[in-house]
C-alpha positions as CSV (number, residue, x, y, z in Angstrom):
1,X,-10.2,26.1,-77.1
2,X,-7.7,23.3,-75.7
3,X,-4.6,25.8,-76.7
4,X,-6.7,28.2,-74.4
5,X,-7.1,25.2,-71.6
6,X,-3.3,24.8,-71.8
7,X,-2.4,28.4,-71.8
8,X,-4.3,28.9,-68.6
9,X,-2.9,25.8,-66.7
10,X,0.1,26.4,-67.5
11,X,0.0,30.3,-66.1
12,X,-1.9,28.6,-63.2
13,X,1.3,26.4,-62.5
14,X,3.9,29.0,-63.2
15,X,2.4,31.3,-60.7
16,X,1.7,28.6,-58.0
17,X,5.4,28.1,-58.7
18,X,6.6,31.4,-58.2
19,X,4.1,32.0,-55.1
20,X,1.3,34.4,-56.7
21,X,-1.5,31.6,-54.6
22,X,-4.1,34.3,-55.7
23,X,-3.6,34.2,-59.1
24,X,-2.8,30.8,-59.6
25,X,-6.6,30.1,-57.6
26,X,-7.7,32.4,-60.6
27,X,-6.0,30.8,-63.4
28,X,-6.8,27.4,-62.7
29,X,-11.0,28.6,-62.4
30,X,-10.5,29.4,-66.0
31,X,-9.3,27.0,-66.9
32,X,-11.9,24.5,-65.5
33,X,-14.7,26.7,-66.7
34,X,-13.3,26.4,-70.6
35,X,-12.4,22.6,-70.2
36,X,-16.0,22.3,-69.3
37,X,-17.2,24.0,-71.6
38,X,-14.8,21.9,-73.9
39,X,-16.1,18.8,-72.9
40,X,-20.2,19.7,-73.4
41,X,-19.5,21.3,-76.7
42,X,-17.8,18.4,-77.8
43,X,-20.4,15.9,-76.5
44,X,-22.9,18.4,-78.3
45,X,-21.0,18.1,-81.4
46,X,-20.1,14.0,-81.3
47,X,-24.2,13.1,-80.3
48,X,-25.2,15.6,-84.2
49,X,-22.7,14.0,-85.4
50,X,-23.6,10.4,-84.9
51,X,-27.4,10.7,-84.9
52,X,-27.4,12.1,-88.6
């Protein structure tokens, strides 16, 4: 899921760069929406870890 994060912000930045605003708005909303759900899947995963 992080290659995904970095695939998206990384198209976010290349199209900011190039001028597509639209797109880059669109790419960088995915991108926040997976490292979100990143971050409460691994907080998920770390508390089953460490209560069992």
């Amino acid at each position: 899921m992080l290659f995904y994060i970095v695939v998206f912000f990384s198209l976010a930045v290349i199209s900011a760069f190039l001028g597509f605003g639209s797109l880059a708005g669109t790419f960088s909303q995915i991108a926040k929406v997976l490292s979100v759900i990143f971050l409460i899947l691994f907080i998920i995963s770390f508390l089953r870890h460490w209560i069992t």
